[in-house]
Every structure is written in C-alpha cells, then in structure tokens.
C-alpha positions in Angstrom: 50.2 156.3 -34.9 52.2 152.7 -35.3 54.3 152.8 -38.6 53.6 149.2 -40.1 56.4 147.2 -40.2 58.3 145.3 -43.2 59.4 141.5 -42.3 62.4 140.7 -44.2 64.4 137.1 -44.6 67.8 139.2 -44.4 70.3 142.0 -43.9 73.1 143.5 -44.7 74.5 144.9 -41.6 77.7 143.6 -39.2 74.8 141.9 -36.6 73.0 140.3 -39.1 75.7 139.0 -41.3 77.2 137.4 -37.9 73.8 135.6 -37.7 73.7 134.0 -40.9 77.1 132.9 -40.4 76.6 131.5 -37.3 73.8 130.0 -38.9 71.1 131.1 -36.1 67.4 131.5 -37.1 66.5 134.8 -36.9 63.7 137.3 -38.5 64.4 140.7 -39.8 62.5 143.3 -39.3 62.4 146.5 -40.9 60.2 150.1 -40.7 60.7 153.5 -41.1 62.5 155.6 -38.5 61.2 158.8 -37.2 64.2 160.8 -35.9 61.4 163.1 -33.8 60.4 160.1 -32.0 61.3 160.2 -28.2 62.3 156.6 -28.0 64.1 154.4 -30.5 63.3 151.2 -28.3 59.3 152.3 -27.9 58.9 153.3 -31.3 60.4 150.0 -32.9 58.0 148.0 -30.6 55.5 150.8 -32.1 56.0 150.3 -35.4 56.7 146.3 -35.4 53.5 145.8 -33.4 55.0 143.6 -30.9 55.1 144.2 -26.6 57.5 146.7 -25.7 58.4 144.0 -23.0 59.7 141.6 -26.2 61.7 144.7 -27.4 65.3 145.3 -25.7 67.4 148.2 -26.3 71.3 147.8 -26.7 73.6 150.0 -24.0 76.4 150.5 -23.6 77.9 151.2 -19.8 81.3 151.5 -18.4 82.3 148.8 -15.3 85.0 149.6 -13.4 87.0 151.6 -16.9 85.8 148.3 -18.9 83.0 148.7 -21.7 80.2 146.3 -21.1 76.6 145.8 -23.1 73.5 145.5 -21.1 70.6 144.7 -23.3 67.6 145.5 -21.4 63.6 145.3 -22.3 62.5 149.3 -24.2 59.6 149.3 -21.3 62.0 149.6 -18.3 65.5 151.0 -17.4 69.3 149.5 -16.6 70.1 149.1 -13.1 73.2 150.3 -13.1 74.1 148.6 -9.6 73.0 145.4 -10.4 74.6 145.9 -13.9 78.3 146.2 -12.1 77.0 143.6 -9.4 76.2 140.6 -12.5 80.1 141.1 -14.1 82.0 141.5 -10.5 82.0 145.0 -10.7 81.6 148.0 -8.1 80.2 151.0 -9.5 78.9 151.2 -13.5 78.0 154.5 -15.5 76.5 154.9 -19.2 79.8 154.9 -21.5 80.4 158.3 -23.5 78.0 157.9 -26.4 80.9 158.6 -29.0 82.6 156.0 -27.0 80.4 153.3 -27.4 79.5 154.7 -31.1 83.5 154.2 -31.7 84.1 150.6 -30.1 80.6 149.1 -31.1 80.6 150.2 -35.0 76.9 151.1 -34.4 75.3 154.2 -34.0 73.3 155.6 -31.2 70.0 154.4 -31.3 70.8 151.5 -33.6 73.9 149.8 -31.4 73.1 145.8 -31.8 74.7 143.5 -29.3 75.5 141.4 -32.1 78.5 141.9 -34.8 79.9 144.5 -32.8 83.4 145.9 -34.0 85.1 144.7 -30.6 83.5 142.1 -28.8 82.1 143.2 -25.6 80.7 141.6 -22.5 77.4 141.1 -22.2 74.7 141.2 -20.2 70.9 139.9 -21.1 68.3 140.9 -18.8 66.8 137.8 -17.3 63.6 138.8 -18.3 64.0 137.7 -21.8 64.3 134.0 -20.6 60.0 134.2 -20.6 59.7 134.8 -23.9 60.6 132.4 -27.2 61.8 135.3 -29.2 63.0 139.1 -28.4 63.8 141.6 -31.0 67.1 143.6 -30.5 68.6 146.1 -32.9 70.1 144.9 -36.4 72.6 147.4 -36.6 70.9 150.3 -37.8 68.0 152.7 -37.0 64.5 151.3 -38.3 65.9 147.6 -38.2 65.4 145.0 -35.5 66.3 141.4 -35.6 63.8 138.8 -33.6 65.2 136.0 -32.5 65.6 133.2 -29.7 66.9 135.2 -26.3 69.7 131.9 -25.6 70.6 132.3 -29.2 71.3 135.6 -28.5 72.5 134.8 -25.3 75.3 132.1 -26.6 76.3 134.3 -29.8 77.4 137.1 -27.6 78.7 135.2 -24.7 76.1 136.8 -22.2 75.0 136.2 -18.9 72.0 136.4 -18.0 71.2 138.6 -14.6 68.2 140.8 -13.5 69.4 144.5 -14.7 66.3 146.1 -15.6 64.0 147.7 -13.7 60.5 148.9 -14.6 
C-alpha cells in the first residue's frame, strides 16, 4: 500500500541547501520511511506516486581505486562495465558501503548526488534526458528532491552515459 507523500517548498539537508544556494528550482518531497521495505528507490517512487522510471537511486562504485556516483533510474540496475567505460575506466565495483557512507556524508539508502561531503564524479544515466524532471534523494531516508535532470546534471558536474540496464 503507497504511503502518500508530503510536497514541501524546502529542506534542511547538505543536497538541498546546495540547491537553494545555487539557486536551482527544485521540489521537495517528503513521506514516511519503512525500514522493512525491500527497496528505498521503489518505495520512494511508491509512496510519491510518481514512475519508478522518474526515480533514480544514488551509488556509489569504485573505478579504477577512484570513488565515483552513478545515479541510475530505481526500475533498473548499474552497469558496472559501462559505468568504468563512461569515466575512462577498466573495471568498476560497488564502493564499501561504510566507504561511501564516510566520503558522501549520506547514509545508505539516502546518499544524494548533490551536497556531498567530497565532491565526486558523476555519472547520470542517459535515460533521464526523456524526462523534464527526475527525483533523486535529498539527503536522507523518506526525502527526495525533483528537479530538472541538466540541473542536476550541471550542479554535480556529470556526464551523461547509458549505465543502467533494466
């Protein structure tokens, strides 16, 4: 059973302070998180009502010993190969979770690609280019951020590249 979800004009966390200050539009989006849900990605796009193919979830993978962020729709999986393929790389694995918990400033399950405690490079799933708004974590479990995937795209310095897979 969906959870309905809360809109909200702003936050308080490191992603969407970075945001504001950038002064890029941007809705919050806020509901109640079930820690005995399977999948924090599927059960924000649960919960906010909106196409699990709108939602991307925030991970982190290791390149070649360098941390990257792949932010890839909740509905499909990383390709790790094409991951390491779109930054130059030769072989990419998920990054130790307490890891990416550490260099991010996020926890798992609500690690944003924005407002990260070191800035990381990023990857977008080229995917997101057909829609006029994704939602991505805010920072914290039960609160996503929707906003326009080139806004996202220039804020974090990404590069766009097919990495998900269905």
């Amino acid at each position: 059973m969906a959870k309905k979800a809360k809109k909200q004009q702003s936050g308080g966390t490191p992603a969407t302070v970075a945001l504001t200050a950038a002064g890029t539009a941007f809705t919050v989006h806020s509901y109640e998180h079930d820690p005995a849900h399977p999948s924090y990605g599927e059960e924000a796009a649960e919960a906010m009502g909106v196409s699990p193919d709108r939602v991307f979830k925030t991970l982190v993978a290791d390149v070649d010993g360098q941390l990257t962020v792949a932010v890839v729709p909740v509905a499909g999986q990383l390709d790790l190969k094409a991951l390491a393929s779109a930054v130059g790389g030769k072989r990419a694995t998920m990054a130790d979770p307490a890891l990416a918990e550490r260099t991010t400033g996020y926890v798992r399950g609500g690690i944003s690609p924005l407002g990260q405690r070191k800035k990381l490079r990023t990857v977008i799933d080229s995917s997101a280019e057909r829609h006029a708004t994704i939602c991505v974590s805010a920072g914290r479990r039960g609160l996503e951020v929707e906003l326009a995937p080139k806004s996202l795209a220039d804020l974090t310095d990404a590069v766009l590249a097919p990495i998900g897979r269905a």
